[in-house]
C-alpha positions in Angstrom: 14.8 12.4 -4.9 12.5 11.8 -2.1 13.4 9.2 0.3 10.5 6.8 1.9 10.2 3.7 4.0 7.3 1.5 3.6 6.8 -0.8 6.4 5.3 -4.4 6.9 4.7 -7.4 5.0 7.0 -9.6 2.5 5.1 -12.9 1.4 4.5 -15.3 -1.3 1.0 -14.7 -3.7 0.4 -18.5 -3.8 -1.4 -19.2 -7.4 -2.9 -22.5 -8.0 0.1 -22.8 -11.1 2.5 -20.6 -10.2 4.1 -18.2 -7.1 4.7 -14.7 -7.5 6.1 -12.3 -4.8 4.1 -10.0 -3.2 2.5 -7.8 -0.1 1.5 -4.4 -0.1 4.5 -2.8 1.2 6.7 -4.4 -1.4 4.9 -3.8 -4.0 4.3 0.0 -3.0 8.3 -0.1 -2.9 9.2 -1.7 -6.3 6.9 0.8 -7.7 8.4 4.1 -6.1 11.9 2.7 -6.8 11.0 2.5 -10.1 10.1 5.6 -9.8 13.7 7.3 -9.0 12.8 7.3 -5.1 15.5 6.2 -2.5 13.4 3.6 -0.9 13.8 1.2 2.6 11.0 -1.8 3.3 11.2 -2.7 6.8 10.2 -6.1 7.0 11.1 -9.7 7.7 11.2 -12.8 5.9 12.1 -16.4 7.3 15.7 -18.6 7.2 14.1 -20.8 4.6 14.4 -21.1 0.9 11.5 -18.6 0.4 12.8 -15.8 2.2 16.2 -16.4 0.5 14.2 -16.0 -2.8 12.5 -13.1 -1.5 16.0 -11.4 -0.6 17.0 -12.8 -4.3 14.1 -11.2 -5.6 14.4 -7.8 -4.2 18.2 -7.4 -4.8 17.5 -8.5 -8.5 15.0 -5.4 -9.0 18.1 -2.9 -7.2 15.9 -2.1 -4.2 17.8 -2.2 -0.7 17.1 -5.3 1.3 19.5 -3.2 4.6 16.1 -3.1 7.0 14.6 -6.7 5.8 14.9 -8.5 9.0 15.4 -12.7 9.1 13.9 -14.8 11.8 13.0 -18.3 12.8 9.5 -17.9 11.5 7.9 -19.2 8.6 8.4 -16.5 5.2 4.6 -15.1 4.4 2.4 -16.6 2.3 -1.2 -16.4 0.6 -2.9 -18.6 -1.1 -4.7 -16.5 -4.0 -8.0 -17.8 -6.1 -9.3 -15.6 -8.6 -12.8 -15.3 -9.9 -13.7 -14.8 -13.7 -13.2 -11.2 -13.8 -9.7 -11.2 -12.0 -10.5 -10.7 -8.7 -9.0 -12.3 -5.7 -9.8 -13.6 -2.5 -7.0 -14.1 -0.3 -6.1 -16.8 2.7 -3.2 -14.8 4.8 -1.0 -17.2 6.6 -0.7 -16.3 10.0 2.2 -16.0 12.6 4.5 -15.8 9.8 8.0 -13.6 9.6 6.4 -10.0 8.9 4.5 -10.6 12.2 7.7 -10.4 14.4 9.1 -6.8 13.0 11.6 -5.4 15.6 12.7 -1.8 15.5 16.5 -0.7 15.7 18.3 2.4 16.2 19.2 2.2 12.2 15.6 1.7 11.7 14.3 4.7 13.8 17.0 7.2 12.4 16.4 6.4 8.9 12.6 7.0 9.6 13.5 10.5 10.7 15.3 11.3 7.7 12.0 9.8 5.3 10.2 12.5 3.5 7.4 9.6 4.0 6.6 6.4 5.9 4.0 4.0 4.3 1.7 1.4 6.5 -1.1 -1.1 6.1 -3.4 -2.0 9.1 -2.6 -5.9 8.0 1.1 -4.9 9.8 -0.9 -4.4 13.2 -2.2 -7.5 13.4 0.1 -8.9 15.8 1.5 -7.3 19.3 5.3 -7.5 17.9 4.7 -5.8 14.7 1.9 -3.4 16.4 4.5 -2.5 19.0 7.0 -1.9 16.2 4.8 0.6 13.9 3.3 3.0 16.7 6.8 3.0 17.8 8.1 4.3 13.7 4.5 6.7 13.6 5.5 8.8 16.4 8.8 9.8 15.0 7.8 10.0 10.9 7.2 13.1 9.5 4.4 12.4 6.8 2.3 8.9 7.8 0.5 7.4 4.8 -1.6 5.1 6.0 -2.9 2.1 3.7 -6.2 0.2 4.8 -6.3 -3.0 3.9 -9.4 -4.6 5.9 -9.0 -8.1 5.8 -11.0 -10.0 8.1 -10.4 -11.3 10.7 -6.6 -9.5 10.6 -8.3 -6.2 12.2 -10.2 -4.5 15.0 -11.4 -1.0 15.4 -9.6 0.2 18.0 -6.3 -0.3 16.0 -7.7 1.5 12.9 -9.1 4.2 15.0 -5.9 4.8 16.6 -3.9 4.4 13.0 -5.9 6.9 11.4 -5.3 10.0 14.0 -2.2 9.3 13.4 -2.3 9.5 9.8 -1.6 12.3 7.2 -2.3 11.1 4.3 -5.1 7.8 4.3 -5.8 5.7 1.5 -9.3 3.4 1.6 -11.1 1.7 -0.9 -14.8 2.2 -1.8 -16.1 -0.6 0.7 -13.1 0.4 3.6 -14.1 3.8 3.8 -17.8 2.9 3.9 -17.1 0.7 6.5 -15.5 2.6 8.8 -17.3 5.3 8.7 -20.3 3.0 9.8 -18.5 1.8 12.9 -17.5 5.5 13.8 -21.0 6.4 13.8 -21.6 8.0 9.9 -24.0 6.1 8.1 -23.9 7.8 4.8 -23.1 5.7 1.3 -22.0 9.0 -0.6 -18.8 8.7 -1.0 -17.7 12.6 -0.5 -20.0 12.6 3.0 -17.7 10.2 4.5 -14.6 11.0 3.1 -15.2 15.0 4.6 -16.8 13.0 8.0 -13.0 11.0 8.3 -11.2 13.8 7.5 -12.8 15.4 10.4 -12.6 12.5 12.5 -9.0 11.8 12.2 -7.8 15.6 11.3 -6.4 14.5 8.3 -6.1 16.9 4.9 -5.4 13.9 2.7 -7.8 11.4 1.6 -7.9 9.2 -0.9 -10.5 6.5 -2.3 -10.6 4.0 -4.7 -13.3 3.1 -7.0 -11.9 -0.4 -8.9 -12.8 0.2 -12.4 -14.9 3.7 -11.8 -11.5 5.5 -11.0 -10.8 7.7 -7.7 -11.5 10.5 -5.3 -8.8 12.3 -4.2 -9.4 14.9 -0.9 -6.4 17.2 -0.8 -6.4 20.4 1.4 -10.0 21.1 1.4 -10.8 20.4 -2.5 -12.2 17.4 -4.3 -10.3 16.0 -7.2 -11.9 12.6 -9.5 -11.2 10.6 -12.5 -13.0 8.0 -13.9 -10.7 5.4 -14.5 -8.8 3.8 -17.6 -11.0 1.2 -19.5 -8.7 -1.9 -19.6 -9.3 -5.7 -20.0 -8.5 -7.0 -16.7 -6.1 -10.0 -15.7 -5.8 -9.4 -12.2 -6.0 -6.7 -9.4 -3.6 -7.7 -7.2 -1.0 -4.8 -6.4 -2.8 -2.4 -8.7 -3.7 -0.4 -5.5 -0.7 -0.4 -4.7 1.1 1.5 -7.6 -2.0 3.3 -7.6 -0.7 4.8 -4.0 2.7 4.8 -5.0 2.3 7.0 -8.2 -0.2 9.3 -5.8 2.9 9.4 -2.9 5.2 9.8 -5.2 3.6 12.9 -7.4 2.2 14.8 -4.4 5.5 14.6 -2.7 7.0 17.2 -5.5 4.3 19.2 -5.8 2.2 18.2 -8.3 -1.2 19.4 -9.6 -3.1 17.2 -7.6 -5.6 16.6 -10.8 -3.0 15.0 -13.0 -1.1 13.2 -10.1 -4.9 11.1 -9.2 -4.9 10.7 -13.5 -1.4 9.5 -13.6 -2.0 7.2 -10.4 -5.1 5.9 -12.0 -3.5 4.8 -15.1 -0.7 2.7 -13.2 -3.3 0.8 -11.5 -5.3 0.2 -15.0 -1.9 -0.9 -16.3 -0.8 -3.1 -13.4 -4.2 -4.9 -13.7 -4.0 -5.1 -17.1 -0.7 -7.8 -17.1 -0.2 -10.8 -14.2 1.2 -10.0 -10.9 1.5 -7.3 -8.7 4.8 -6.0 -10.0 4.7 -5.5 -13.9 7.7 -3.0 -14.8 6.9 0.1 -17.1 8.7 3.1 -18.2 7.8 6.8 -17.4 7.6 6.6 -21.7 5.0 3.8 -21.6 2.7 5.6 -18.8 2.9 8.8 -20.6 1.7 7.0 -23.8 -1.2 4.9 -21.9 -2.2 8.2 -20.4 -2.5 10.0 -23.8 -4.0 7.6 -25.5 -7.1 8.0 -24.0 
């Protein structure tokens, strides 16, 4: 059993019918739990009814709320719309709980026993958080970092400094495009910049995302791809993120790296395939998706 902290935000997906909990981090966690992983989200949520919800929420699904913070600011929110094929755009609330993450002595030593410690660039986009995750990356022992580019919640001398600190980095198709353009590589093949930001940032890991078209996987000097799992999309949101859980999670014991991009492909097909970010399934149930294609 591997044991992994994901850090950063807690919120509110704010539907124009409905509310469903969500953010990166927890999502990434749920999945891993689910998983069989012994799993801490550092966060924070607000003393209001949605943070006691969230806190609800998390306990419900057995995951350990012991690093969730609670402060005097507002619990996170987004309000969500989604087009006619599923996808969102997203309004992040800002100055919310997740913004004002404080470290701890419990925090840091916990950290130091993780086989992993998962991050987003949103977590960075204020100084108390910020201060908080540089703080956790120095003393981890395997940083995955997470790109999630959403404007205007970034700036390029964060991410530059986030990904030389990285190990393992996870972009989608537009993210890594896009950062390779502002570090000076203006190639659109995929596998040129992928190679150019594994130089850059000296890291061995790489992963990108492809929505629909599958992944690319970069690990230890060889290329590994899948297509993708044809499925009738409700929504995306939090299919990335079980997509890096199920890769974290598999390359952490070892696996072939071919089937652990095939198996993390079809969570993500599966996730977007049902409403929400946090759909349960059993290891039966992926096993089947998987070979019924």
């Amino acid at each position: 059993m591997n044991e992994i902290c994901c850090y950063g935000e807690i919120l509110w997906d704010i539907f124009p019918d409905k509310k469903l909990i969500g953010g990166a981090p927890l999502n990434c966690s749920l999945r891993l739990h689910t998983l069989g992983n012994k799993v801490e989200i550092i966060s924070a949520v607000g003393n209001d009814s949605l943070g006691d919800e969230a806190i609800s929420y998390i306990k419900d699904k057995g995951l350990s709320n012991r690093f969730i913070l609670t402060n005097n600011h507002k619990t996170g929110t987004v309000l969500i719309d989604l087009d006619k094929n599923g996808n969102a755009t997203y309004d992040i609330k800002n100055s919310v709980s997740w913004d004002f993450i404080h470290s701890s002595d419990l925090i840091i030593e916990k950290i130091k026993k993780s086989n992993a410690f998962i991050y987003g660039s949103l977590s960075a986009r204020n100084s108390q958080s910020k201060k908080t995750l540089f703080e956790l990356i120095e003393i981890a022992s395997f940083n995955v970092f997470d790109l999630n580019l959403r404007a205007p919640f970034y700036n390029f001398i964060t991410i530059k400094k986030l990904l030389n600190k990285a190990d393992f980095i996870k972009f989608n198709e537009e993210e890594i495009i896009e950062v390779s353009n502002r570090l000076g590589h203006f190639d659109n093949d995929l596998i040129s910049n992928i190679l150019f930001v594994s130089k850059f940032s000296n890291t061995e890991i790489i992963c990108v995302t492809r929505g629909n078209k599958g992944a690319l996987l970069y690990y230890k000097k060889n290329i590994f791809h899948h297509d993708g799992f044809a499925v009738k999309v409700v929504d995306t949101i939090g299919s990335g993120d079980s997509f890096l859980a199920m890769l974290v999670n598999e390359l952490l014991k070892d696996s072939d790296p071919e089937e652990s991009l095939k198996k993390s492909c079809a969570i993500g097909a599966m996730v977007a395939s049902k409403s929400g970010a946090n759909p349960e399934f059993k290891e039966e149930e992926i096993k089947a998706f998987i070979e019924s294609y």
